[in-house]
C-alpha positions in Angstrom: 12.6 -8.4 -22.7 11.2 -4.7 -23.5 11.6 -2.6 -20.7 8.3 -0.5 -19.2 10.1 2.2 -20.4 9.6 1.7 -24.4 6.0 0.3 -23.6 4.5 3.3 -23.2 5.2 6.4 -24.8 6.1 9.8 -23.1 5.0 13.1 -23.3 6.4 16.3 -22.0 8.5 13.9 -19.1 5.5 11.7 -18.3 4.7 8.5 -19.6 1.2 8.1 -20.6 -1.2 5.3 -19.5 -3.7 5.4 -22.9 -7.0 4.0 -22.8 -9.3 4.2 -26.0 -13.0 3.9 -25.5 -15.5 3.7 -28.1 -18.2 5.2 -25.8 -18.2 6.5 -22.2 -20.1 3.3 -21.2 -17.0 0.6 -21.9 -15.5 2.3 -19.2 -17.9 1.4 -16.6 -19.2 -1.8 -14.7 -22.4 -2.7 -17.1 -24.2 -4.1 -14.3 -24.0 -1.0 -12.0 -27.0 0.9 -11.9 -25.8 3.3 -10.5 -24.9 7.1 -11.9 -21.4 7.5 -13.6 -19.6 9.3 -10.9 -21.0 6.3 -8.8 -20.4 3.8 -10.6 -17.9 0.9 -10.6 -15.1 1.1 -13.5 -15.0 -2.1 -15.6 -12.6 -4.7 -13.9 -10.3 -5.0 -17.3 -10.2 -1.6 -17.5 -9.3 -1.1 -13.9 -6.8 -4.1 -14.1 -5.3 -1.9 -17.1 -4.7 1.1 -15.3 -3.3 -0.5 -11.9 -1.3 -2.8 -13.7 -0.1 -0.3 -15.7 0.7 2.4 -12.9 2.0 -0.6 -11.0 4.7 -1.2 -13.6 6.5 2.2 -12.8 8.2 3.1 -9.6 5.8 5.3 -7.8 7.7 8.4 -7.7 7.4 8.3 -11.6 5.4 11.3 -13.6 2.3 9.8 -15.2 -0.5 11.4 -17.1 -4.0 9.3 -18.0 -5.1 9.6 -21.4 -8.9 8.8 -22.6 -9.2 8.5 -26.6 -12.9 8.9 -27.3 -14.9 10.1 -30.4 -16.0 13.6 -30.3 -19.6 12.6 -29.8 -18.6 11.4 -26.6 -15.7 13.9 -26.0 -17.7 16.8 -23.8 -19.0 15.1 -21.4 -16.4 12.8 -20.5 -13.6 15.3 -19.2 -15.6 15.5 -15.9 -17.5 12.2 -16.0 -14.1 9.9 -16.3 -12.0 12.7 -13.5 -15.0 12.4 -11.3 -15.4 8.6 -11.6 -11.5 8.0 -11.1 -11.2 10.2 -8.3 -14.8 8.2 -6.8 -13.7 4.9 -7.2 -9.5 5.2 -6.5 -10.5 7.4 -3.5 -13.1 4.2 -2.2 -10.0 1.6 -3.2 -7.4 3.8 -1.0 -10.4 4.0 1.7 -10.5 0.2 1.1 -7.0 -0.5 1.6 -6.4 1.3 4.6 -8.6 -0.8 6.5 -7.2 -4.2 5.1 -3.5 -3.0 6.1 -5.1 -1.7 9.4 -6.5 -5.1 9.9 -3.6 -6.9 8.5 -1.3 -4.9 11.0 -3.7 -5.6 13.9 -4.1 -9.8 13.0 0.1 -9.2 12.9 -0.1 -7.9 16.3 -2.4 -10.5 17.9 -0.4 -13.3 16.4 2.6 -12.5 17.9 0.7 -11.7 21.1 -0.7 -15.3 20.8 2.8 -16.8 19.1 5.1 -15.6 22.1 2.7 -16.7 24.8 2.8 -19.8 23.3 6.6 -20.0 23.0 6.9 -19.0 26.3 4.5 -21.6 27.2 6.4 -24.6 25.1 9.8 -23.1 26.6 8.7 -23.2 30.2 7.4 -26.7 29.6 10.5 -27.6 28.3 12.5 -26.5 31.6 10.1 -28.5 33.7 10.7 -31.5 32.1 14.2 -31.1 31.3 14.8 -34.2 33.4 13.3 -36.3 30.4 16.4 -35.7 28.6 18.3 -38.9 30.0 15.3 -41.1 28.7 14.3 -42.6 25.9 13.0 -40.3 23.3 12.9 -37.8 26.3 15.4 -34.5 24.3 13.2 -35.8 20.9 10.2 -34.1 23.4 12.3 -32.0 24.6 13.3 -30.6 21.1 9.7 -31.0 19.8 8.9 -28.1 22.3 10.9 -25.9 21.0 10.3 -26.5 17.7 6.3 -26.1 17.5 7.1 -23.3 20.1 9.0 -21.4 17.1 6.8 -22.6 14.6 4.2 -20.9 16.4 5.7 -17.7 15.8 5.8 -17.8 12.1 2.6 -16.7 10.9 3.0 -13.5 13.4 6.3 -12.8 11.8 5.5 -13.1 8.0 2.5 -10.4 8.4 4.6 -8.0 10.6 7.7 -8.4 8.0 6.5 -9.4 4.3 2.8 -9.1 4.5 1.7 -5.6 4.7 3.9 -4.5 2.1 1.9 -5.3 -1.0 -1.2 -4.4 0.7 0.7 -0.4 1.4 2.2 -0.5 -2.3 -1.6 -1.1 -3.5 -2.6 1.7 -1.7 0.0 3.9 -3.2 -0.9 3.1 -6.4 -4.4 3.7 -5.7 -3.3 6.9 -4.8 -1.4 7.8 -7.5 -4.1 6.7 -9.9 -7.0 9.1 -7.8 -4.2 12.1 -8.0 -2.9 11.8 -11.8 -3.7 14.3 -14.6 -6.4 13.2 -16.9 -6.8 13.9 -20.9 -9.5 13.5 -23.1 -8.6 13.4 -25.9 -10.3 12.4 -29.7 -10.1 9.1 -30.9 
């Protein structure tokens, strides 16, 4: 298994993400009309980059290197940092409010999951004189249970869920504050 570490190469002690273009346009979405520091970046070449910066630790130095043919080469040293900065600055925007919203649906459903376990518990008290009958402690124990399944949902977004969405954002970070090089093809 090769390590991240001999996959890309490194240059004055950062590792390089390289991209090579044959013109300015492969790097944008073809179907955006929109001007080049407005436009969308191409999904494979976006997937490159995050996946890419994602293989690293975050506190790790890395440096974004464009390959382009000189035709191209002048006008893409502020078209490419203006677009990256654009789009990665929408994405962190982006993630915020999903980890704001995930946080907030965490909060609800634990809201929702402990009045409900408080509810199945309390139920459970009132008719703990079912437990000398019949299949009365299989109710009585069904309580509980659904009254702790109830809080499972609310406990895997407050513990496990959040995380990718705030490790995402980081790396959309990192890619909207990383040095940028044009350099020729």
């Amino acid at each position: 298994m090769k390590s991240v570490d001999s996959t890309f190469r490194k240059e004055k002690g950062r590792y390089l993400i390289e991209v090579r273009l044959r013109d300015l346009d492969q790097f944008f979405n073809s179907l955006d009309p929109s001007p080049f520091h407005d436009k969308d970046i191409d999904d494979d070449a976006e997937r490159y980059i995050v996946n890419s910066v994602g293989a690293f630790p975050l506190k790790t130095q890395l440096k974004l290197v464009f390959y382009l043919p000189h035709e191209h080469h002048t006008e893409a040293a502020t078209v490419l940092s203006e677009a990256i900065d654009n789009y990665f600055d929408f994405r962190v925007t982006m993630a915020r409010r999903e980890l704001g919203a995930t946080l907030n649906e965490g909060r609800v459903a634990m809201v929702l999951g402990l009045a409900f376990l408080v509810t199945c518990i309390t139920v459970r008290t009132a008719l703990g004189a079912l437990a000398d009958r019949p299949f009365g402690n299989t109710v009585l124990e069904g309580l509980s249970i659904v009254g702790w399944v109830a809080m499972w949902r609310p406990i895997q977004i407050l513990l496990y869920d959040w995380w990718a969405i705030y490790r995402r954002r980081r790396i959309f970070e990192k890619i909207r504050d990383m040095p940028i090089e044009i350099s020729l093809a």
